[in-house]
C-alpha positions as CSV (number, residue, x, y, z in Angstrom):
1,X,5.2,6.0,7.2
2,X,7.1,3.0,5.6
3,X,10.2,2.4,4.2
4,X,11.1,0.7,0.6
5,X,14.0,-1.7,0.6
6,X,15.9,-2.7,-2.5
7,X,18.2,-5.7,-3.0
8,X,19.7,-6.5,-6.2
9,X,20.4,-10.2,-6.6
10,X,22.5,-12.6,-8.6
11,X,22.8,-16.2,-9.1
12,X,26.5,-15.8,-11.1
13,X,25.0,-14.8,-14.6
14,X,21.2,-13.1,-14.0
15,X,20.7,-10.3,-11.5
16,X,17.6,-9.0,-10.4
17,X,15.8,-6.7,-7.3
18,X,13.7,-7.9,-4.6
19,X,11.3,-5.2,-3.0
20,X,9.9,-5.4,0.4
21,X,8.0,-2.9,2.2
22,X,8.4,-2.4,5.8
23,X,10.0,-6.2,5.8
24,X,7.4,-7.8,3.6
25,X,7.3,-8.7,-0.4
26,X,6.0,-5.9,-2.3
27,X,3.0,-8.2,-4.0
28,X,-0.1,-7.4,-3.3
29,X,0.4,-3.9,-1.7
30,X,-2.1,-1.1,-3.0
31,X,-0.3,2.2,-5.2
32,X,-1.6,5.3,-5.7
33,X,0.1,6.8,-9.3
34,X,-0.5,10.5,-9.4
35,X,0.9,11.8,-13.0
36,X,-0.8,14.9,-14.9
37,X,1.1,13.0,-18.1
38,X,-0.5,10.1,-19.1
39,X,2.4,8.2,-20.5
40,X,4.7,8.6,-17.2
41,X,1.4,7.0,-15.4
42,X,1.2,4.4,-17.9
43,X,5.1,3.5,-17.7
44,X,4.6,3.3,-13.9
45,X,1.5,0.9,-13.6
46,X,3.4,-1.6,-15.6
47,X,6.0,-1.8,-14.0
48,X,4.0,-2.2,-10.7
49,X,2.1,-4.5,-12.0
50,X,5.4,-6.5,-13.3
51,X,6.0,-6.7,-9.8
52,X,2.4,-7.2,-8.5
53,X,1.3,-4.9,-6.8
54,X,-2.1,-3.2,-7.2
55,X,-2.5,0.2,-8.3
56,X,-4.8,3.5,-9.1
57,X,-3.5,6.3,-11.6
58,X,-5.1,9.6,-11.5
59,X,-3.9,12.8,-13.3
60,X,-4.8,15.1,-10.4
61,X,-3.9,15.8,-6.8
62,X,-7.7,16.7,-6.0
63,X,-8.7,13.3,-7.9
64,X,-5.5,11.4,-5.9
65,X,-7.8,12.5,-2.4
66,X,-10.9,11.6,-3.5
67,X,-9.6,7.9,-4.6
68,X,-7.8,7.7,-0.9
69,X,-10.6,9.0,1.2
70,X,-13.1,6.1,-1.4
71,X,-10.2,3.5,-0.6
72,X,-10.3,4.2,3.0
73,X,-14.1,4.2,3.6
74,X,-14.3,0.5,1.7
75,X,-11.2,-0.4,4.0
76,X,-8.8,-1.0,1.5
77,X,-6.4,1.8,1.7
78,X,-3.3,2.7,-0.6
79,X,0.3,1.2,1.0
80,X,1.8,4.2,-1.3
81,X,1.7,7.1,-3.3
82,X,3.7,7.8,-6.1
83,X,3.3,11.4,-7.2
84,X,5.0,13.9,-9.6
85,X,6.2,16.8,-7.8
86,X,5.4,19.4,-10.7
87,X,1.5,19.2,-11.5
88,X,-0.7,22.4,-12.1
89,X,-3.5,22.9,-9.0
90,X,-2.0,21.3,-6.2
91,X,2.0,19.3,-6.8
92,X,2.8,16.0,-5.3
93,X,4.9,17.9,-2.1
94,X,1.1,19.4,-1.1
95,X,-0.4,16.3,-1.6
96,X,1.9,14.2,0.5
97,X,1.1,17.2,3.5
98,X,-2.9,16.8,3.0
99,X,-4.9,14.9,5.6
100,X,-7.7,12.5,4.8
């Protein structure tokens, strides 16, 4: 389990957010996108790669699994997983609840 942090900057005139995870910068950590609609995956690896981080995008929950089990058998596991709640098969809540 980790937790997110958001804080939005400003110098006087630009304002921006900084991401850290669990205390540290946000580059480099691993995503999981899992989107049955290809445009909402597409609109979330660019922006995580804006910020960049390294990601997968799948379109199912059954395809999501396989790509974590993979990434955790070549050591590399995903930080976090970004799913849609609504998908046909299997939604994002059941995925979150399924063991690897």
């Amino acid at each position: 389990m980790g937790v997110m942090t958001v804080y939005k900057q400003s110098n006087g005139k630009n304002w921006w957010y900084k991401f850290t995870w669990n205390g540290k910068t946000v580059r480099g950590l691993r995503i999981l996108i899992v989107d049955d609609f290809e445009v909402n995956r597409q609109v979330l690896h660019e922006q995580v790669f804006s910020w960049g981080m390294r990601d997968g995008s799948y379109s199912t929950a059954e395809e999501a699994l396989d790509a974590i089990r993979a990434a955790q058998a070549m050591g590399d596991p995903f930080d976090l997983v970004i799913a849609d709640y609504q998908m046909p098969e299997m939604d994002g809540a059941t995925l979150g609840l399924m063991r690897t």
